[in-house]
C-alpha positions as CSV (number, residue, x, y, z in Angstrom):
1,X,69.3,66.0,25.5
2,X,70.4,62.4,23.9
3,X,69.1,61.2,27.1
4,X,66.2,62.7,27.2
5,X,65.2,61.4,23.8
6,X,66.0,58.0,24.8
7,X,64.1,57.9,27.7
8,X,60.9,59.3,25.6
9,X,61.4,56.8,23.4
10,X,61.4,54.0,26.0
11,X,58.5,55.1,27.4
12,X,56.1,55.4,24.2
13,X,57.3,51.6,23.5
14,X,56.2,50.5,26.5
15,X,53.2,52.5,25.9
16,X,52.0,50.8,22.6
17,X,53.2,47.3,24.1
18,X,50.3,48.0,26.8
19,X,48.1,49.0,24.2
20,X,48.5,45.8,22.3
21,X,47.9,43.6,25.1
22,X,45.0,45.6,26.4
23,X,42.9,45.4,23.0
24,X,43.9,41.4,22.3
25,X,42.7,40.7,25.8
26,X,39.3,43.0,24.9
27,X,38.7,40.6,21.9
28,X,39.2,37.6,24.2
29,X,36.6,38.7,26.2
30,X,32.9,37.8,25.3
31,X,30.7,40.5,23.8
32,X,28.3,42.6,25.9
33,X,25.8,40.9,23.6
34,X,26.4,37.8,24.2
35,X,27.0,38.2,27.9
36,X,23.5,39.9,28.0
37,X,22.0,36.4,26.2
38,X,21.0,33.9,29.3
39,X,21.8,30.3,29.0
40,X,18.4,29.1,28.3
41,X,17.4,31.3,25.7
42,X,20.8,29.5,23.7
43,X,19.9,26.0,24.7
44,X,16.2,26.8,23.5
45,X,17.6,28.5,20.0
46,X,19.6,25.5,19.0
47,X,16.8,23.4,19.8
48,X,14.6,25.3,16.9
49,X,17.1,24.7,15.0
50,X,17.8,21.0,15.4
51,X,13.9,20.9,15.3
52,X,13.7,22.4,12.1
53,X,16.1,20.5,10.8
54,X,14.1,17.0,11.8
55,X,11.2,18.5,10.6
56,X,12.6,18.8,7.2
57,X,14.4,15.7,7.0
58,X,11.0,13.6,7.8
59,X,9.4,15.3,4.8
60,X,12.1,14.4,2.9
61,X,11.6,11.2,3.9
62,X,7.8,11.4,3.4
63,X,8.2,12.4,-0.1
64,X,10.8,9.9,-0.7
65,X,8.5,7.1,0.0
66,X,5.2,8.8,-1.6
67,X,7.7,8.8,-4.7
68,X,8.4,4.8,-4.1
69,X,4.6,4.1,-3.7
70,X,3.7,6.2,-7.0
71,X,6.4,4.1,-8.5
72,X,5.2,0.7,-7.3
73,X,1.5,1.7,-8.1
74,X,2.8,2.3,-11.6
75,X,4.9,-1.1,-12.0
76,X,1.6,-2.7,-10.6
77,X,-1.1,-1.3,-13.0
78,X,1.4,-2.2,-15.9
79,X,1.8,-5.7,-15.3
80,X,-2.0,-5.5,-14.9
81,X,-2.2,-4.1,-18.2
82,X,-0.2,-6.5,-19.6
83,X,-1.7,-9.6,-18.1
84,X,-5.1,-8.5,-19.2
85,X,-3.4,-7.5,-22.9
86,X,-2.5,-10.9,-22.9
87,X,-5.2,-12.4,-21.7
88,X,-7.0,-11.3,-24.5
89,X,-5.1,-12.0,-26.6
90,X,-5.0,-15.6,-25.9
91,X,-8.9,-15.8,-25.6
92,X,-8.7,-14.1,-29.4
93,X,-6.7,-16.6,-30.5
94,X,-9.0,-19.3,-29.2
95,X,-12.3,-17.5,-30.6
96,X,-10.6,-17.6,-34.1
97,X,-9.2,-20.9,-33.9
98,X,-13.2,-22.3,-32.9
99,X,-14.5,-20.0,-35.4
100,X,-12.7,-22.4,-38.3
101,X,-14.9,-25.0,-37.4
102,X,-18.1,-22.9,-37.9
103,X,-17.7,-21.1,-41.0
104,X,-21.3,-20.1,-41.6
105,X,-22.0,-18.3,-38.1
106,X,-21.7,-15.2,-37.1
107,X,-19.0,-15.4,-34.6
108,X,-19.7,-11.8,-32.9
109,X,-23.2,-12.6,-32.5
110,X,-22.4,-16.0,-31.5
111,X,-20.1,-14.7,-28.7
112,X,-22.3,-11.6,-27.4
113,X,-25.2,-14.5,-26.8
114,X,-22.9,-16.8,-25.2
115,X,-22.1,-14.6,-23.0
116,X,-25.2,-13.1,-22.2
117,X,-26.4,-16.8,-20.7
118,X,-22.9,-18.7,-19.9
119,X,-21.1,-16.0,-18.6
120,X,-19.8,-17.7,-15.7
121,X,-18.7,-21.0,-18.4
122,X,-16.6,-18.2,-20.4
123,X,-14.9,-16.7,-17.9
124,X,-13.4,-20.1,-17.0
125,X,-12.7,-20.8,-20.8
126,X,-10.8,-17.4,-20.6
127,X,-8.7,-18.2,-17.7
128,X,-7.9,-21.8,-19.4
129,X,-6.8,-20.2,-22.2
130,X,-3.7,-18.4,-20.8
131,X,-2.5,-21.7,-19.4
132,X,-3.9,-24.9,-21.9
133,X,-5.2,-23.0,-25.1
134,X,-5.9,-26.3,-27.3
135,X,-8.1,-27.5,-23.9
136,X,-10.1,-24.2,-23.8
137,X,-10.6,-23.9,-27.7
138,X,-12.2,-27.9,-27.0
139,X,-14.7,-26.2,-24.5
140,X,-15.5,-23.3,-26.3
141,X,-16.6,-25.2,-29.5
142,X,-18.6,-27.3,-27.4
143,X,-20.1,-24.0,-25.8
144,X,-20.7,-23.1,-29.1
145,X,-22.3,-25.9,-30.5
146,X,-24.8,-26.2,-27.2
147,X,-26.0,-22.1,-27.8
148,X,-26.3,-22.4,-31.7
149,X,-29.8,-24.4,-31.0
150,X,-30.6,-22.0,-28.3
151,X,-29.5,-18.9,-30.4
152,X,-32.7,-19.8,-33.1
153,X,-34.8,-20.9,-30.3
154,X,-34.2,-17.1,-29.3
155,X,-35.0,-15.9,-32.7
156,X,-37.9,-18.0,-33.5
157,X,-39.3,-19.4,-30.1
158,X,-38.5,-16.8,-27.9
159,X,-41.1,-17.9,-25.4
160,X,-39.6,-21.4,-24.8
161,X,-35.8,-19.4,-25.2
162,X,-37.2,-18.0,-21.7
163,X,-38.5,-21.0,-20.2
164,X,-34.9,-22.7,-21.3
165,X,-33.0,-19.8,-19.2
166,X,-35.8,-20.1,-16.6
167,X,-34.6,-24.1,-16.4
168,X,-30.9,-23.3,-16.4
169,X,-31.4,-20.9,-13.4
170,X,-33.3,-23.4,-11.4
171,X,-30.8,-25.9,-11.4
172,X,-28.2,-23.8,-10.5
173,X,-30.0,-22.7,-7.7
174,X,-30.6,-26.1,-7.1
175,X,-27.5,-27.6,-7.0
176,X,-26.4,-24.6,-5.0
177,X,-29.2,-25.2,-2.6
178,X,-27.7,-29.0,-2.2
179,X,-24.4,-28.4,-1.6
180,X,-25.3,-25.4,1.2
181,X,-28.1,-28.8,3.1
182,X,-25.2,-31.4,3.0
183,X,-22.9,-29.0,4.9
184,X,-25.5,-28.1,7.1
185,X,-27.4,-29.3,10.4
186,X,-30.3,-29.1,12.3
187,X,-32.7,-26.3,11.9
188,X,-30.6,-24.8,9.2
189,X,-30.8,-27.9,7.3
190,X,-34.4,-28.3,7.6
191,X,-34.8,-25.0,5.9
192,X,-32.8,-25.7,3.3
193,X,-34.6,-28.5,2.5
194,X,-38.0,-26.8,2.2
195,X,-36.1,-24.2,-0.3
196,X,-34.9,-26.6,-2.7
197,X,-38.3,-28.8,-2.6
198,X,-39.9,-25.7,-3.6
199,X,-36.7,-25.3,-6.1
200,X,-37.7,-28.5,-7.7
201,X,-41.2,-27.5,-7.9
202,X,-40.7,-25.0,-10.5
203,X,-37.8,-26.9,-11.9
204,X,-40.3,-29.9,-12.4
205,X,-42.5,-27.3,-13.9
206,X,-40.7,-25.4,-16.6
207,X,-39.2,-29.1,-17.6
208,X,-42.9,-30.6,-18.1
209,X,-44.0,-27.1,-20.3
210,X,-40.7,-27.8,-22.7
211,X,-41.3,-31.5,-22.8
212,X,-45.0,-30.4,-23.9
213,X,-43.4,-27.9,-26.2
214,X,-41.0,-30.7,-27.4
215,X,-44.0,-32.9,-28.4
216,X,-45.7,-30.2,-29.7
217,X,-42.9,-29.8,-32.9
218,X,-42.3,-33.5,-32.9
219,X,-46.2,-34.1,-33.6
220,X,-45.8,-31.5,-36.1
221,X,-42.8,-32.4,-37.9
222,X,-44.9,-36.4,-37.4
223,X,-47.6,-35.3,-39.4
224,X,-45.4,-33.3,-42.4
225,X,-43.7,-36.8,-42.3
226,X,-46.9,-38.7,-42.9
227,X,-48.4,-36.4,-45.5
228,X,-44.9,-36.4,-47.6
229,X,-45.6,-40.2,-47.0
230,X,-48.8,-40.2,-49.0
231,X,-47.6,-37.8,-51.3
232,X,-45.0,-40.2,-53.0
233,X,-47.0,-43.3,-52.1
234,X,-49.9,-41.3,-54.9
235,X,-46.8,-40.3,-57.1
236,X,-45.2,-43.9,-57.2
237,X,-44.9,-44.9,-60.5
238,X,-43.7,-41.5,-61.5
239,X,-41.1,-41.4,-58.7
240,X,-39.3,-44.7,-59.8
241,X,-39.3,-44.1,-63.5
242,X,-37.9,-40.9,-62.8
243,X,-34.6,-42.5,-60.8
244,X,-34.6,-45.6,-63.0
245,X,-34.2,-42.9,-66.5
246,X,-31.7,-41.3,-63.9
247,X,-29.7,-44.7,-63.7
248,X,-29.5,-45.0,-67.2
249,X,-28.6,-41.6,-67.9
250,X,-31.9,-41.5,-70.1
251,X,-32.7,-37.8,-71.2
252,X,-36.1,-37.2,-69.2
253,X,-38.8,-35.4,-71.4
254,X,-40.1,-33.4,-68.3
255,X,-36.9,-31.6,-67.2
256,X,-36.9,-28.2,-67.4
């Protein structure tokens, strides 16, 4: 009976042993899933993947340099602010440093009608004044004292004010008109040449109507000078008692 036992037992060992070896070797073995999977169909899933991983690492990239333009747009408009802050506030300084030197104007109304006929003059003054401000504030008070004439010429002439501009603009055109002939040749030239005659025309023109106007208030202002003349040469007794009691510190009987 010992035997027997034994030789049961022996043989359910051997038994599970097999058993063991049989289900380790069946988890070796590839799934009936993935056996049923061809080749391709593997190859062409990872290479979704790897795609989709690409694809998201150049819109990161995208981003990452929209991000570095938006940045560099911003660092550009504010040094733009600032160089425009600054310019201004260099041509400010200038405008009040001129302004000193003309106490009795109005500066803003100076300044808009400066501008409104030498723009292109103070657009230079405020590019000098960023880099030589005592140079620019010399050129503006020049500026200024050229347009305060013109300013009540506007205000009291405003016809000849016109016929000023009128002059202004046909010289520039003018000188413009040269410089374009001496860099040209042949026909071009030729044409040039018949513009700027007919340039100097009108130039010629407006220049003869303000020498006319000119005349016109000397010949006026002439003949308030000769009839102030014989208006003291009637009073001139009067006129030099009057200083020589004024000499002498005399009390005179007809002040007020």
């Amino acid at each position: 009976m010992a035997i027997w036992r034994k030789q049961t037992c022996l043989v359910v060992s051997c038994a599970l042993v097999l058993g063991g070896l049989a289900l380790r070797s069946a988890a070796d073995e590839p799934h009936d899933a993935d056996r049923d999977v061809p080749r391709e169909g593997r190859d062409r899933d990872r290479a979704v993947v790897r795609e989709g991983a690409e694809a998201r690492e150049a819109a990161e990239a995208r981003e990452r340099a929209e991000r570095r333009r938006d940045e560099e747009r911003d660092r550009a408009e504010r040094a733009e602010r600032d160089r425009a802050h600054r310019r201004r506030q260099g041509l400010d300084e200038v405008v009040e440093s001129v302004f000193r030197r003309f106490p009795d104007v109005n500066a803003k109304e100076v300044l808009d009608f400066i501008w409104e006929v030498s723009a292109e003059q103070m657009q230079q003054i405020k590019h000098l004044a960023q880099r030589e401000a005592e140079q620019a504030v010399n050129e503006l008070s020049e500026l200024v004292e050229q347009n305060l004439d013109l300013l009540e010429m506007k205000r009291e002439k405003p016809e000849l004010f016109h016929k000023m501009l009128k002059r202004r603009e046909l010289e520039r055109q003018a000188d413009s008109l040269a410089r374009a002939c001496r860099r040209a040749g042949g026909p071009e030239k030729e044409a040039l040449k018949g513009q700027l005659g007919k340039v100097l025309q009108e130039s010629f023109a407006v220049r003869l109507d303000l020498m006319k106007a000119e005349f016109a208030t000397l010949a006026g202002e002439l003949q308030r000078l000769e009839a102030l003349i014989e208006k003291r040469q009637a009073h001139r007794d009067e006129i030099v008692q009057r200083r020589l009691q004024q000499l002498l510190e005399e009390e005179d009987f007809l002040d007020w």
